[in-house]
C-alpha positions in Angstrom: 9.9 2.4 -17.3 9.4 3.8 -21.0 6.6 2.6 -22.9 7.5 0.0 -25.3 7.7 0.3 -28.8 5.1 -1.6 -31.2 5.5 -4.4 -32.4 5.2 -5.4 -36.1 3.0 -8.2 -36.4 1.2 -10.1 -39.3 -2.0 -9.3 -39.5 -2.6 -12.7 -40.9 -1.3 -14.6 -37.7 -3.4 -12.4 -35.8 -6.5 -13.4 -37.8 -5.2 -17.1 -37.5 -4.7 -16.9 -34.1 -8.0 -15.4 -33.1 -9.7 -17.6 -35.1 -8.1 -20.2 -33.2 -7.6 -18.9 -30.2 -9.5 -16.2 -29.2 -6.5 -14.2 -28.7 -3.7 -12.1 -30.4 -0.2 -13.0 -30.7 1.1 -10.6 -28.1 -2.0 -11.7 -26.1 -0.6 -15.7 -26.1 3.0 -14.1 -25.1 1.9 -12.0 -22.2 -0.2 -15.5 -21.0 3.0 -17.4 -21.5 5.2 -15.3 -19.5 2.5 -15.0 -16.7 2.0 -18.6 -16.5 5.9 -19.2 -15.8 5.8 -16.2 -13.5 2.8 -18.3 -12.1 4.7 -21.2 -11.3 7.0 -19.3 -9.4 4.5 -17.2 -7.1 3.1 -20.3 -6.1 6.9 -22.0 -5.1 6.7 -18.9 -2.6 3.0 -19.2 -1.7 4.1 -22.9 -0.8 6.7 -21.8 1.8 4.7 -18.7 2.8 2.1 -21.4 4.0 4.9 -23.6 6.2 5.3 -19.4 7.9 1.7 -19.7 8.6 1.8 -23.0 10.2 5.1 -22.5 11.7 3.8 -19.3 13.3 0.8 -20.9 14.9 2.4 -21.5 18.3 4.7 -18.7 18.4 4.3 -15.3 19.0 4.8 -13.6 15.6 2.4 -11.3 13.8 3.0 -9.1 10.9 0.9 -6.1 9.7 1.5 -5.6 6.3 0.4 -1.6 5.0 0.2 -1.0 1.4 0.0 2.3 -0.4 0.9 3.6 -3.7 -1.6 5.9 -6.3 -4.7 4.3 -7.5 -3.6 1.0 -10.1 -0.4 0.1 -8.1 -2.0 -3.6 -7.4 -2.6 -2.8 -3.7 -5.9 -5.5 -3.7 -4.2 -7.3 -6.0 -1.1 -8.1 -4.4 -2.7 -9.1 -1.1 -4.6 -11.6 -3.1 -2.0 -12.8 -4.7 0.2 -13.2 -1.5 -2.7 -14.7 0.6 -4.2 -17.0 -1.9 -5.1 -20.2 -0.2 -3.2 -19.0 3.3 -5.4 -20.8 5.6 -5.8 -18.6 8.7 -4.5 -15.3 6.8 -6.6 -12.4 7.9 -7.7 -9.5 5.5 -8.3 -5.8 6.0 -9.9 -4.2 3.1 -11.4 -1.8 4.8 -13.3 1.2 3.0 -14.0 3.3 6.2 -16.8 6.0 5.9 -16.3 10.0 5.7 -14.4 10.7 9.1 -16.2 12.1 11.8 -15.5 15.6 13.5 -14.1 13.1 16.6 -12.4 10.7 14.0 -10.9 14.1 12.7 -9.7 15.0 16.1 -5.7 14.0 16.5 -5.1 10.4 17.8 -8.3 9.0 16.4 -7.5 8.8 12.9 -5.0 6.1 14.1 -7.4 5.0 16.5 -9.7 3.2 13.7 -7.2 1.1 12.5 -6.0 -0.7 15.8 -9.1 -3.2 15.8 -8.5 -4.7 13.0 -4.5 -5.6 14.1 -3.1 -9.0 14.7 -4.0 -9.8 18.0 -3.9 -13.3 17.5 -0.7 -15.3 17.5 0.4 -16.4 13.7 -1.8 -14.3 11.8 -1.0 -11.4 9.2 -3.3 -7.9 8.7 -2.9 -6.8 5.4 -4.4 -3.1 5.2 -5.1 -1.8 1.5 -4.2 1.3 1.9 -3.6 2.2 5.9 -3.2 5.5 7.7 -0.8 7.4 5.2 -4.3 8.0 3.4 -3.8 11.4 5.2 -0.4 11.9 4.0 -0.9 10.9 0.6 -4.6 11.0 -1.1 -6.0 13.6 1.1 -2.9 15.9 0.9 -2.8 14.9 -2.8 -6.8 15.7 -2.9 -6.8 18.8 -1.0 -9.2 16.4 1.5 -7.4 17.3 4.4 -6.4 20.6 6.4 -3.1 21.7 6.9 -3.5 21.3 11.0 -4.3 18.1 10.6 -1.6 16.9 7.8 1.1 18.5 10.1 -0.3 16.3 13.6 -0.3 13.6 11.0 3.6 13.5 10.0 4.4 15.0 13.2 2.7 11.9 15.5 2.7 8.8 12.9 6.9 7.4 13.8 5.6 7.7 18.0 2.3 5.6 17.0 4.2 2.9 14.7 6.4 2.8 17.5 4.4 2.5 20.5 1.2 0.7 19.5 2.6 -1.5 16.8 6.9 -1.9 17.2 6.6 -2.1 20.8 3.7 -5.0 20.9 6.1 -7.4 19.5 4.1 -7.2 15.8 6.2 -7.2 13.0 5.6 -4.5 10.4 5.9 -4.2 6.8 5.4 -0.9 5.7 5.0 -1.0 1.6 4.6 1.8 -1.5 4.1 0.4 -4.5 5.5 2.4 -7.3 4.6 2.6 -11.3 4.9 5.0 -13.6 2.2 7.3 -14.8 2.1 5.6 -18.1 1.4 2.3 -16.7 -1.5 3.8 -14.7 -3.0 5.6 -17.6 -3.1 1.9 -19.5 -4.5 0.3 -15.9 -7.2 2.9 -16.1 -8.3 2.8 -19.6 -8.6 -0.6 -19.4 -10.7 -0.4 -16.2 -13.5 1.8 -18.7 -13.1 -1.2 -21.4 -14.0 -4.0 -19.3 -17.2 -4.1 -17.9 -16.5 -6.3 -14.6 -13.6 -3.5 -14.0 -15.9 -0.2 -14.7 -17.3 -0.9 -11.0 -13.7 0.0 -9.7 -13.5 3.4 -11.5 -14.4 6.1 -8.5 -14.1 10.1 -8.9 -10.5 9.8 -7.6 -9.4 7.6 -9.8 -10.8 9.8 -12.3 -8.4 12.4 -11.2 -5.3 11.0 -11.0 -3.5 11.5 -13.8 -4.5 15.3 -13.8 -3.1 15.2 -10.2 -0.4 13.3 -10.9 2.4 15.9 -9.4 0.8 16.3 -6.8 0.6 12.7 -5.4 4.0 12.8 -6.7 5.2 15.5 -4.2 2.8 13.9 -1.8 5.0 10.4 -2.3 8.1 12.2 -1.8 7.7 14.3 1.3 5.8 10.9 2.4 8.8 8.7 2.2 11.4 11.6 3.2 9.7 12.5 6.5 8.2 9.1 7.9 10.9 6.6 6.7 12.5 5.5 10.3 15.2 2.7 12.0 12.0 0.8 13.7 9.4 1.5 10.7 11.3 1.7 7.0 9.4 2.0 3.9 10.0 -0.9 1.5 9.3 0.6 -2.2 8.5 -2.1 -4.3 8.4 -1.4 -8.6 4.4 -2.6 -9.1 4.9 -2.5 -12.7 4.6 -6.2 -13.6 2.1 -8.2 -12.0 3.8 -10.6 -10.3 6.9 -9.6 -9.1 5.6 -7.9 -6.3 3.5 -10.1 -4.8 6.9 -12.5 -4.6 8.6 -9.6 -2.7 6.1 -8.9 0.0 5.9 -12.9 0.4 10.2 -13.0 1.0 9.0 -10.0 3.7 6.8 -11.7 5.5 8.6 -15.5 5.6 12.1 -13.2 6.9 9.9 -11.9 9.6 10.8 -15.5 11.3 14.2 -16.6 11.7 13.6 -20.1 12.1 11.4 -20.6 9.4 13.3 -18.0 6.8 17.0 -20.7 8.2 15.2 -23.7 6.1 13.3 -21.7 3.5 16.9 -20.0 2.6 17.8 -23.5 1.6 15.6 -23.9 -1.0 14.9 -20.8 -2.7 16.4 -17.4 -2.4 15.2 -14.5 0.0 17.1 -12.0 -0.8 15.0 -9.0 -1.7 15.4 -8.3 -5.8 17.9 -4.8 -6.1 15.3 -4.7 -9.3 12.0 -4.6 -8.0 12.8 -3.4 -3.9 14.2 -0.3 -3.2 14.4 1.8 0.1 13.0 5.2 0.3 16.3 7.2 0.1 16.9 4.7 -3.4 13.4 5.6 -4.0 13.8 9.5 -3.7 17.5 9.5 -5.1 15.9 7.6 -8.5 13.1 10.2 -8.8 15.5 12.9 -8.8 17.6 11.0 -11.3 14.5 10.9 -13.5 13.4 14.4 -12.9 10.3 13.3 -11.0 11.3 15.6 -8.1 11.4 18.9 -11.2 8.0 18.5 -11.8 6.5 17.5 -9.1 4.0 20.6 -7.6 6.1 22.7 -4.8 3.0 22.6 -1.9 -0.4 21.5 -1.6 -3.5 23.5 -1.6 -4.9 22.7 2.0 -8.8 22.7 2.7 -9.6 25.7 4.7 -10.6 25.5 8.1 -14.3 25.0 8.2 -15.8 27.2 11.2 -18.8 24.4 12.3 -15.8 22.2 12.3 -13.6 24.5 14.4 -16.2 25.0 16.6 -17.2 21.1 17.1 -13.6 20.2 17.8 -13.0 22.8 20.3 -16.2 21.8 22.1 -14.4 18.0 21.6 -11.1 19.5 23.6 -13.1 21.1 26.2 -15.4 17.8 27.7 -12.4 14.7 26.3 -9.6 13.2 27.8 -6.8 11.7 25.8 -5.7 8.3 26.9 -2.4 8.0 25.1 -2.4 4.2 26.3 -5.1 3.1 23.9 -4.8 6.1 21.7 -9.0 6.9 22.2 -10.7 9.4 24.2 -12.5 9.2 27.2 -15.1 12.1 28.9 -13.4 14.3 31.7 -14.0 13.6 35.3 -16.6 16.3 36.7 -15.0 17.8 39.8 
């Protein structure tokens, strides 16, 4: 999306206005289109809450992941979809700096799997999930390049077997803007004072890092796109209209439910705001994305107490691929 031009506007409505007001002409525009943008969210919120109640005695749960760079409306979507959802149950999670066992192969999956839907009729909605690995700490240089390969080489095997294979449906969402829109999302984070708190050192870095979450995006959504776990890329843009599309995800999870809802509104995924990752990946090469993205990341080095600690991890633990955790060896 290109950055619009400027308008040419009276200055002397704009005084009017604010005098009036409080706001700008463009200001009273952007409200206006919101509000009718409003009005349709919440006829989807509406039938998103007959899911819920629908769901209560069934079986069904859904784990919705969201990822995308820093701005994309991860937080923001899963309060816009949620809003008012009675028994909805969030994961906004910030877990601490990773331990040398939380480091160590299956675990970095492991800390996610309390927080899924084990309750019939429920939804986890995980701002930002376990692609942190594959995305900001590749993107960062957080991460080694051991663990970034275990990481794309074992994430299809855990979707399948701890979350396909339970019967929990899963929606597995990147949210994609444009690095303009992202510089404007964080400027306006330092303008506003209640925002400033979200501003962190990463965020700080993203635009300077910008090709490198870029090829972090692309080798994310070439490698771990699958038949059982797809990526849905959804345009994050505009406020709104991704919020509606993760809410037409989750009712379609239920074919009974998504029968009657389809006879009121449409649930057919918008070709403008949903694409799939191979759309995804063949648009960024159309837009030269995929030219200037960085050609390989610059790995953390292998830190020798950390070396050390793991291998004295390998030597006394058991992996128990059932539960994906560790347990101590038997002594003979």
């Amino acid at each position: 999306m290109n950055k619009p031009a400027n308008k040419i506007i009276d200055p002397k409505i704009d005084r009017i206005l604010l005098q009036s007001t409080g706001r700008t002409l463009e200001e009273l525009i952007v409200l206006a289109r919101e509000d009718d943008t409003m009005k349709v969210l919440n006829v989807y919120r509406d039938w998103l809450a007959l899911w819920e109640e629908a769901t209560r005695d069934t079986k069904d749960r859904v784990i919705v992941t969201l990822d995308g760079r820093d701005t994309a409306w991860k937080w923001s979507n899963i309060k816009r979809v949620a809003y008012d959802l009675p028994n909805a149950r969030y994961t906004v999670k910030a877990f601490p700096k990773p331990t040398s066992v939380d480091k160590f192969e299956h675990n970095h999956f492991r800390k996610f799997m309390p927080y899924f839907p084990w309750e019939n009729g429920w939804i986890t909605f995980f701002d930002r999930s376990w692609y942190n690995r594959a995305w900001v700490e590749a993107a960062m240089w957080f991460c080694t390049q051991e663990e970034y390969d275990w990481f794309m080489e074992n994430v299809a095997h855990f979707e399948k077997s701890q979350i396909i294979d339970q019967w929990i449906n899963f929606i597995k969402v990147y949210l994609s803007i444009t690095k303009w829109t992202q510089k404007e999302r964080l400027d306006l984070r330092k303008q506003r004072i209640r925002k400033r708190n979200k501003i962190s050192p990463i965020d700080q870095q993203a635009q300077e890092k910008w090709n490198y979450y870029t090829l972090a995006k692309a080798k994310m959504l070439e490698l771990t796109d699958s038949k059982d776990a797809p990526w849905m890329v959804i345009d994050s843009n505009e406020k709104w209209l991704s919020a509606i599309e993760i809410i037409k995800a989750i009712i379609n999870t239920n074919t009974e439910v998504s029968s009657i809802v389809w006879k009121k509104i449409d649930l057919t995924p918008d070709k403008w705001v949903v694409r799939t990752a191979k759309q995804e990946l063949a648009r960024m090469k159309k837009l030269w994305e995929l030219k200037t993205m960085k050609k390989e990341f610059h790995f953390r080095e292998l830190d020798q107490d950390w070396q050390e600690e793991v291998d004295s991890i390998r030597k006394r633990l058991v992996f128990v691929p059932k539960t994906y955790s560790y347990r101590e060896k038997r002594m003979r």
